[in-house]
C-alpha positions in Angstrom: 102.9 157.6 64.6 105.3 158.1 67.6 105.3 154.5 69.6 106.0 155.4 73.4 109.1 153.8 75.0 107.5 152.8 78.5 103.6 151.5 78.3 102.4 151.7 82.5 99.6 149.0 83.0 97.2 149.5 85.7 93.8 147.5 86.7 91.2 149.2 89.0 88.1 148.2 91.2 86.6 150.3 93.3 89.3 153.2 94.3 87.6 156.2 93.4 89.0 158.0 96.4 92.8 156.8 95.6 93.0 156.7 91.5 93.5 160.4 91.2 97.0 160.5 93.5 97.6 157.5 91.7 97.5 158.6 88.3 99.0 161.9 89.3 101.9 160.2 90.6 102.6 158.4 86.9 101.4 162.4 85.4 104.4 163.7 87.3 107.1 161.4 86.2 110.6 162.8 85.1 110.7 160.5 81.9 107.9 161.7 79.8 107.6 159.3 76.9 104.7 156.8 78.5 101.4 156.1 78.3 99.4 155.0 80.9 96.4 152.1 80.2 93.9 151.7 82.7 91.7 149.0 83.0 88.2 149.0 85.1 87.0 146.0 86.4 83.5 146.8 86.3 84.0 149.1 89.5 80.8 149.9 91.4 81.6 153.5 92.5 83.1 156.4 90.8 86.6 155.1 89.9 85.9 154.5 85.8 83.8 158.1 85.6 87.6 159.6 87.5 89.6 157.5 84.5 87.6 159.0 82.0 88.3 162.5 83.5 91.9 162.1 83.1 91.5 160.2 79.6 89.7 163.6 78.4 92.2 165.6 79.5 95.1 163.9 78.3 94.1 162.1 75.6 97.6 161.6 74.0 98.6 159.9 77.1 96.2 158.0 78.9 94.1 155.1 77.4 90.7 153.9 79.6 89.3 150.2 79.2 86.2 148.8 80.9 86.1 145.1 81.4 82.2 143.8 80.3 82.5 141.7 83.6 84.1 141.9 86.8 87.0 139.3 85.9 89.7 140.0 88.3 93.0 141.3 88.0 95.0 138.6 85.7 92.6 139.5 83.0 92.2 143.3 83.5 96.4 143.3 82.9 96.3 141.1 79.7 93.6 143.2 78.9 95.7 146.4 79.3 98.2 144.5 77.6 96.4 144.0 74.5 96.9 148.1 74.2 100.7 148.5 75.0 102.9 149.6 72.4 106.3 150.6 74.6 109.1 148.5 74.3 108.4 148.5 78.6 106.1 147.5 80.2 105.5 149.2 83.5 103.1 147.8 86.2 101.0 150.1 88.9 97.8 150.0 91.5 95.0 152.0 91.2 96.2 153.0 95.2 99.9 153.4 95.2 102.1 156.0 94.4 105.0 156.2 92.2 107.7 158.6 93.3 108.6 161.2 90.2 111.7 159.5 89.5 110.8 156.1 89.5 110.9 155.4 85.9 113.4 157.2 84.8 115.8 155.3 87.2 114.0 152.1 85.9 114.6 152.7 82.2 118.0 153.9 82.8 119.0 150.9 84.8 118.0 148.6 81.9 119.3 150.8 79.4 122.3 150.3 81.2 122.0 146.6 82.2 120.5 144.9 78.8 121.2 141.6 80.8 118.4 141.8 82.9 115.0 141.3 82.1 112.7 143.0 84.4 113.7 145.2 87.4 111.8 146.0 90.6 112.5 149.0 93.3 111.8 149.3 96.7 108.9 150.2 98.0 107.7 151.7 101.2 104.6 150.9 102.7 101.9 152.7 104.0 98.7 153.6 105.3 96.5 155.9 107.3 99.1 156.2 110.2 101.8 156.8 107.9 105.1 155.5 106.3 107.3 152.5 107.5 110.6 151.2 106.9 111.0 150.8 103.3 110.7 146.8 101.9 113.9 146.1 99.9 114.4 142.6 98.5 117.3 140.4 97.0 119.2 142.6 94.0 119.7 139.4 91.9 117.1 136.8 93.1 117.1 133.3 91.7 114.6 130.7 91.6 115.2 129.2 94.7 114.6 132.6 96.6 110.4 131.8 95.5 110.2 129.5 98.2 110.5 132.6 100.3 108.8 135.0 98.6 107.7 136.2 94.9 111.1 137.8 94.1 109.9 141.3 92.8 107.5 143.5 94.1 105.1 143.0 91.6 103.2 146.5 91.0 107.0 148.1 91.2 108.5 146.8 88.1 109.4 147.4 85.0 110.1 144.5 82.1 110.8 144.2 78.6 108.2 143.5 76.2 109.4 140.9 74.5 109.6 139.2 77.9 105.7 139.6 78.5 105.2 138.6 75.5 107.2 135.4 74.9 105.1 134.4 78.4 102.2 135.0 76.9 100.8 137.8 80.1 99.1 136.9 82.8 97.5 133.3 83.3 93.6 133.9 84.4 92.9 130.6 86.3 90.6 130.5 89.9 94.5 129.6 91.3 95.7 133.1 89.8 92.8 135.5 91.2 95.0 136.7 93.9 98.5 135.2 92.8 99.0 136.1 89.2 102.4 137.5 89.9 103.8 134.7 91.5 102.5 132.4 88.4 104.4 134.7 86.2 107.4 134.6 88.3 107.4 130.6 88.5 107.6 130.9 84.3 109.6 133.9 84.2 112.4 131.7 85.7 111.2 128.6 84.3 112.6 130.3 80.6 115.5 131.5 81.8 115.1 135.1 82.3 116.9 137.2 85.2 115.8 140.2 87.0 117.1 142.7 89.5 115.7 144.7 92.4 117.2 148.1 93.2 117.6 149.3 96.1 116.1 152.5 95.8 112.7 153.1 97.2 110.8 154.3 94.4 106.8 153.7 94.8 104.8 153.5 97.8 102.6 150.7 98.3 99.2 151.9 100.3 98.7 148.2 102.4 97.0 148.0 105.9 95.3 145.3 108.2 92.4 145.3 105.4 95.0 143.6 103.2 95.3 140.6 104.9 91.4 140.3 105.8 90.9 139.9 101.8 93.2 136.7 102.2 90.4 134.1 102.2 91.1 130.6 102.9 89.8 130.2 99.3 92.8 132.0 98.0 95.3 130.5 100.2 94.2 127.4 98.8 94.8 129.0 95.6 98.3 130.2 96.9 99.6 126.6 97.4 98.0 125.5 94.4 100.0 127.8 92.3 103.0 127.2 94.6 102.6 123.2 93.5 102.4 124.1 89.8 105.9 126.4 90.0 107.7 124.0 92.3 107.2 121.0 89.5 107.6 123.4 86.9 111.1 124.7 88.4 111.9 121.1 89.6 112.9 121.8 92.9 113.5 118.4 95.1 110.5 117.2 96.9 111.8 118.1 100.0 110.7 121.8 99.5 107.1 120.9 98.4 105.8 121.8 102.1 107.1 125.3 101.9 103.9 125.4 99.6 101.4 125.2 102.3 102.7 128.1 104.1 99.6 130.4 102.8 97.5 127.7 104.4 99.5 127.8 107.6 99.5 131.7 107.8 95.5 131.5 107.6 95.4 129.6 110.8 96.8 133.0 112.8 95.0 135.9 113.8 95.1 138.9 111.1 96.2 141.4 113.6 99.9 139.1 114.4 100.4 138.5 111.1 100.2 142.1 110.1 103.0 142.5 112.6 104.9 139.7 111.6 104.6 141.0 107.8 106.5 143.9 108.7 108.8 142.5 111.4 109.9 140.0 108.2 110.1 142.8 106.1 111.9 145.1 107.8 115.0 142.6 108.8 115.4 141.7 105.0 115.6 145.6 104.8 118.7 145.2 106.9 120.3 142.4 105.4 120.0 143.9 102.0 121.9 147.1 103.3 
């Protein structure tokens, strides 16, 4: 039986009104040999009865999952994870969009560039008012560059396998419900892998003030937790450890600023990148 090259991984919760783009955006891909797993977390609308539209339809090609509880996103990906048979592993939201060329740029670059591990694109957000400057981060990033930020936009990339594998997935802890990808970040450098961010803007990343309102103080505590655990586990000098307690900090200033700060931030590191 014909193993697919490029496995895409994607856990939903109540999207029904968003999957379909979403999974027509993977459908109209240039690169052809994938197969796209979809996890439900126990979804309270219609997003699971849309998945198992498309599963019907293209049944060679799309593979549905249904958590038995609501268990959050670390352990709706190791879930999908438990399916995937591609020598990739590609990641995507149930509300974002990947442009039609966005793995077969992916693949290519790591065909190409077997020294890297995983590799990210740029993304460009947006929302019901439309697009905005597209976010592009660091090409080579380094450990170091987490104090900043999580290296790689997470839902963009595309990794090896063997890489997801040798860290055993996602880690489903309270600390990971909202920062799963910057716990696999801490260890993805912690074991020496190297990854890359391209430059090209590839997906686009649906995220509005709502975003930020779903940033309880409970997960910014969360935040700096897992921030404490990759700081000792990276050994950076102590003098860095308050950079963990930014979440905390951030939670203290009205939604609506920081929304605008997010993109002011965003859209300077755009510049210095070019």
């Amino acid at each position: 039986m014909h193993k697919v090259k490029i496995s895409v991984i994607m856990a939903v919760y109540n999207c029904e009104d968003k999957i379909s783009e979403a999974i027509e955006s993977i459908l109209a891909q240039t690169y052809q040999d994938w197969s796209l797993i979809i996890c439900d977390d126990c979804s309270t609308d219609d997003t699971h009865k849309i998945v198992l539209s498309y599963q019907q339809r293209y049944p060679n090609k799309i593979i549905a999952l249904k958590n038995k509880i609501n268990s959050k996103l670390a352990y709706s990906l190791n879930h999908c994870l438990q399916y995937a048979e591609g020598e990739y592993i590609a990641r995507m939201d149930g509300d974002d969009i990947s442009l039609p060329e966005r793995l077969e740029k992916q693949l290519e670059f790591l065909l190409t560039h077997p020294e890297y591990d995983v590799v990210s694109t740029a993304m460009i957000p947006f929302d019901e008012n439309g697009e905005r400057e597209p976010r592009i981060s660091k090409e080579i990033p380094n450990k170091y560059d987490l104090l900043k930020n999580p290296c790689f936009n997470h839902a963009t990339i595309l990794m090896k396998k063997s890489v997801y594998d040798a860290l055993n997935g996602y880690v489903v802890l309270p600390r990971t419900t909202r920062g799963q990808d910057y716990d696999l970040w801490f260890r993805f450098f912690a074991a020496g892998y190297t990854g890359y961010n391209m430059t090209a803007a590839l997906y686009k990343v649906r995220e509005g003030i709502g975003d930020l309102k779903r940033r309880t103080f409970k997960t910014r505590l969360q935040a700096a937790e897992t921030a404490l655990y990759g700081y000792r586990l990276l050994n950076y000098p102590l003098r860095y450890y308050i950079f963990a307690f930014k979440p905390i900090i951030a939670g203290i200033i009205p939604q609506r600023l920081m929304y605008m700060y997010h993109n002011m931030k965003f859209s300077v590191n755009s510049n210095k990148a070019e």
